[in-house]
C-alpha positions as CSV (number, residue, x, y, z in Angstrom):
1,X,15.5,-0.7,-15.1
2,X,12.0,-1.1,-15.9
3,X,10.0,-4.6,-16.7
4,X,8.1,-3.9,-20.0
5,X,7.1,-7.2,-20.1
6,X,6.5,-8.1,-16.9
7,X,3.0,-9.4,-16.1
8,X,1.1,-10.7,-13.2
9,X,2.8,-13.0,-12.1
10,X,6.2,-11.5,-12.2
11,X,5.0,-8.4,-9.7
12,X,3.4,-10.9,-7.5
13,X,6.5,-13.0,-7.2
14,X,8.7,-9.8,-6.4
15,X,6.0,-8.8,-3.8
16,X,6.2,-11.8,-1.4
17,X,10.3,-11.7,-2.0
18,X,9.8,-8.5,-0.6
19,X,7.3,-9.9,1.9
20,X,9.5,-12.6,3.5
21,X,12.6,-10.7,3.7
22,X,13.5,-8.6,6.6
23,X,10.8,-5.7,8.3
24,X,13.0,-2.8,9.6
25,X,10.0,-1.9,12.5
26,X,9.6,1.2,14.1
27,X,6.3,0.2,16.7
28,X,6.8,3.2,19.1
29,X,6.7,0.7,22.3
30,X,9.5,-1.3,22.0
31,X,12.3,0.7,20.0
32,X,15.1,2.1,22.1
33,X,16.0,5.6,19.5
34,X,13.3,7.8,18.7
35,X,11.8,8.2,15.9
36,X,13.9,10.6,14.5
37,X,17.1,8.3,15.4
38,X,15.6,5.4,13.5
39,X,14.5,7.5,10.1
40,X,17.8,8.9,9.6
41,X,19.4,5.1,10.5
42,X,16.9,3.3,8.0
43,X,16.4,6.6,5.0
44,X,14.5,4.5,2.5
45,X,17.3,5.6,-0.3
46,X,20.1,4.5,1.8
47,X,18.3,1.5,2.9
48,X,19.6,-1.4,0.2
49,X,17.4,-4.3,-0.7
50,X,20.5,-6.5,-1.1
51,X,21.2,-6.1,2.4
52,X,18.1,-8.8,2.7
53,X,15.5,-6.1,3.8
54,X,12.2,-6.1,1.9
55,X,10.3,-3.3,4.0
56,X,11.2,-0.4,6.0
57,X,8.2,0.0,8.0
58,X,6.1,2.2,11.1
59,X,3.0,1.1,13.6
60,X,1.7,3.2,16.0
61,X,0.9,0.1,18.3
62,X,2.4,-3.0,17.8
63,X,-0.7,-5.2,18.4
64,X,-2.8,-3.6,15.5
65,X,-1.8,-5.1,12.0
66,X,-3.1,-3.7,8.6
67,X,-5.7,-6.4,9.0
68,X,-8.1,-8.0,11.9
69,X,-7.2,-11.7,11.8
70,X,-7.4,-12.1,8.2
71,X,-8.0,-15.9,7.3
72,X,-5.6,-15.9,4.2
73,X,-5.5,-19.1,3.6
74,X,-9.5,-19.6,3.4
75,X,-9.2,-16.9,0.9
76,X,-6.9,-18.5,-0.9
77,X,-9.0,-21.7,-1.1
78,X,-12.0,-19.9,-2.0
79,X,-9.9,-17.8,-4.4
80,X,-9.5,-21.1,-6.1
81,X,-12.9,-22.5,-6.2
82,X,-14.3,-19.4,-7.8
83,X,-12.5,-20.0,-10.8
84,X,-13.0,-23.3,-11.5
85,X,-16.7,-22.2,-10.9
86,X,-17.3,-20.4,-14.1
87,X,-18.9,-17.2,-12.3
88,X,-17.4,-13.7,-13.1
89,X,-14.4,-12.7,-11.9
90,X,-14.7,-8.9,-11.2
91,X,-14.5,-6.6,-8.5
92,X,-18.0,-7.3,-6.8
93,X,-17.1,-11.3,-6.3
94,X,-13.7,-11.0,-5.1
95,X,-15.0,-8.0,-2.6
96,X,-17.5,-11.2,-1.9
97,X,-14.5,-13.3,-0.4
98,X,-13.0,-10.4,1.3
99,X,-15.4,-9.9,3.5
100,X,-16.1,-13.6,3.7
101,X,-12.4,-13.8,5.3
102,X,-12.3,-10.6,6.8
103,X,-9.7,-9.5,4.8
104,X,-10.7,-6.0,4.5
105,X,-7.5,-3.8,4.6
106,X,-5.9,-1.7,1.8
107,X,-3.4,1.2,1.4
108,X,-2.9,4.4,-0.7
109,X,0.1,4.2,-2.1
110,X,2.5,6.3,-4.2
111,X,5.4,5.5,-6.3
112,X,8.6,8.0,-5.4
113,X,11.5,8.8,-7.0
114,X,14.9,7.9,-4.6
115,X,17.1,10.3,-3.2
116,X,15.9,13.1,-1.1
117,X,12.3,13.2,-2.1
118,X,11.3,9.9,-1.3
119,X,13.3,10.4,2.3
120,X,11.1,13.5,2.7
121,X,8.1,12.3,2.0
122,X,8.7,9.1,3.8
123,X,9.6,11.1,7.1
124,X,6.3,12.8,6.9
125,X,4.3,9.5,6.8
126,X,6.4,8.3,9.4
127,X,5.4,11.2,11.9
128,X,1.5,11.1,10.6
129,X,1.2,7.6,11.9
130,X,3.2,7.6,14.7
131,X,1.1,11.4,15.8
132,X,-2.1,9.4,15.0
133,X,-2.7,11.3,12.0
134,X,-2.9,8.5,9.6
135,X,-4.3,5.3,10.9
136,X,-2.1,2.6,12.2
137,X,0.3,1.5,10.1
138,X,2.4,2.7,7.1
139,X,5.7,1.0,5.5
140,X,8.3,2.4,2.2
141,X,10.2,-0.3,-0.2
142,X,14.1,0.2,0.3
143,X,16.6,1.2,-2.6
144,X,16.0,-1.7,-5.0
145,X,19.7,-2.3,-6.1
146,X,18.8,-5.7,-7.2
147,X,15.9,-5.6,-9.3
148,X,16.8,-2.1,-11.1
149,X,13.7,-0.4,-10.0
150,X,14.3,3.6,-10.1
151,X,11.4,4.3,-7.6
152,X,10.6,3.5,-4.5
153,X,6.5,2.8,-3.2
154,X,5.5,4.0,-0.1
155,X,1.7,2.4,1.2
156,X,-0.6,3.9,3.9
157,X,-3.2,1.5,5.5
158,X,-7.0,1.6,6.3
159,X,-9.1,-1.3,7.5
160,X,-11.9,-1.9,5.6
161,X,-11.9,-0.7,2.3
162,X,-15.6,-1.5,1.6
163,X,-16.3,1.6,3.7
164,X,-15.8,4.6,1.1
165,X,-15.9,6.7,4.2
166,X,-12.8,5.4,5.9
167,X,-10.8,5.8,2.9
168,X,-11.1,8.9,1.8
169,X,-11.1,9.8,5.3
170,X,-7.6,8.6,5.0
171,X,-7.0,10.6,1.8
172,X,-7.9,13.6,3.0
173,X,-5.4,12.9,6.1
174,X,-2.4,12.0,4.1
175,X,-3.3,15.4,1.8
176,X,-3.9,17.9,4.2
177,X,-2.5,16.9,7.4
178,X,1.1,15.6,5.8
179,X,0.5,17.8,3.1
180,X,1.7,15.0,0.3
181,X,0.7,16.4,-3.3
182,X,2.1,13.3,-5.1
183,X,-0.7,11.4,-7.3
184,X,-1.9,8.4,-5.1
185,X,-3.8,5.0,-5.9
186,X,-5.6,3.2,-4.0
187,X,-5.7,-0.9,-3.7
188,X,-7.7,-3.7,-1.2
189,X,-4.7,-6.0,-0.4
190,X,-7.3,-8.8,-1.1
191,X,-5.7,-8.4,-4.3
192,X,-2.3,-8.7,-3.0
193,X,-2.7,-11.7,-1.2
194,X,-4.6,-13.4,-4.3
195,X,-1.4,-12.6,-6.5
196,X,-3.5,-10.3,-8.6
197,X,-1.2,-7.5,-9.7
198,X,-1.6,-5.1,-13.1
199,X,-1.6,-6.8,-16.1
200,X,-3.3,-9.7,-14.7
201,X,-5.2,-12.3,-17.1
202,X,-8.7,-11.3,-16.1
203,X,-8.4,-7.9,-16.8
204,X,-9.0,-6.6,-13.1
205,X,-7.8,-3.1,-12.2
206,X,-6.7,-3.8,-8.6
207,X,-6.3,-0.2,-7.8
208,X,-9.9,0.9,-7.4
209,X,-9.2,4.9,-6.6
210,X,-6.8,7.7,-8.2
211,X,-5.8,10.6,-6.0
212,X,-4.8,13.5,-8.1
213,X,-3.9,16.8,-6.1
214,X,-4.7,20.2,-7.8
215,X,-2.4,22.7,-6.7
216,X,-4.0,25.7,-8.2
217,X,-7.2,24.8,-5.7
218,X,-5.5,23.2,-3.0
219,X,-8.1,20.1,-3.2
220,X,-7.7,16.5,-4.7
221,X,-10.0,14.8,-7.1
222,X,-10.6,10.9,-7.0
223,X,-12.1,9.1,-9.3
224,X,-12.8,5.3,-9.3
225,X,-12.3,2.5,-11.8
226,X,-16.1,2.7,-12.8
227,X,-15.7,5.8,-14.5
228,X,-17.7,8.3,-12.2
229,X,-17.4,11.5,-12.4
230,X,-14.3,13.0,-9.6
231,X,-14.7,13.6,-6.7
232,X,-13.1,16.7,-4.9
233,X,-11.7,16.1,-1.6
């Protein structure tokens, strides 16, 4: 069931439910099954979020998170001074306290329909990250059998996502090394930990790249929120 009206606020709140539920873990250090053993125990479409489990999720080393010591709450604070401060709210100024608070990761993500495609495409993230293909970290949303959402989002994490480099370093990984052809966006969890989801009050898109494969080339284009021209990838 989708949430036509749903704003802001309302994915925000669903995200940190999701957030401070249970993490299903694979770290490759610690788990006693392989790999192999714990996808087919936790398949994202047989996984149920009423079961209390908000992420299914993989790290190649158990030590590195999405983020280097990310000072959240400073963000948070600063997040509120800038707008009682009457200066623009846009991409450039909230970049401004991300790097300010070293809050520089983001993911690619993709929304996937349940059953066996999402399993599928879940099972070749799983085996990118964990082969070192695709950075560090990488985690899919179970079967949402409480909140009526048909698809399932699956996120892939860089670092810094100020360096254009990294992340389409990433892109081309996910493309060509997992060979995933599904459309991608891609989003600074600054926004994430701000609460600033789609249809947010200032207007802010907080997915700032589109990954579109072309299967008739075998490349992807990007583009970016400003309008530029694609770029092929």
């Amino acid at each position: 069931m989708a949430h036509p009206k749903a704003d802001s606020e309302h994915f925000f709140a669903e995200a940190l439910a999701a957030d401070n539920d249970i993490w299903v873990e694979f770290d490759g250090e610690s788990n006693e099954e392989t790999l192999e053993e714990w996808i087919e125990a936790y398949k994202p479409s047989q996984t149920y979020r009423s079961e209390g489990i908000g992420w299914i999720c993989v790290r190649l080393d158990q030590k590195v998170t999405s983020n280097l010591s990310p000072d959240v709450i400073g963000l948070q604070e600063s997040w509120e001074q800038l707008q009682r401060s009457g200066r623009p709210i846009n991409y450039q100024t909230i970049t401004q306290l991300a790097k300010a608070h070293d809050v520089t990761s983001g993911k690619w993500f993709m929304h996937v329909d349940s059953g066996g495609k999402v399993d599928h495409l879940w099972r070749l993230v799983a085996y990118g990250v964990m082969e070192g293909k695709l950075g560090q970290c990488a985690k899919v949303s179970p079967f949402d059998d409480i909140g009526g959402h048909v698809k399932h989002v699956i996120c892939i994490y860089n670092e810094t996502f100020t360096d254009a480099e990294e992340v389409f370093q990433l892109e081309n990984a996910i493309r060509h090394a997992c060979g995933i052809k599904c459309q991608m966006k891609y989003k600074p969890d600054v926004y994430t930990y701000l609460g600033v989801y789609r249809k947010n009050k200032w207007g802010l898109r907080p997915s700032v790249y589109e990954s579109v494969y072309d299967i008739s080339t075998g490349t992807s284009h990007v583009t970016t929120n400003s309008g530029e021209e694609p770029m092929e990838c």
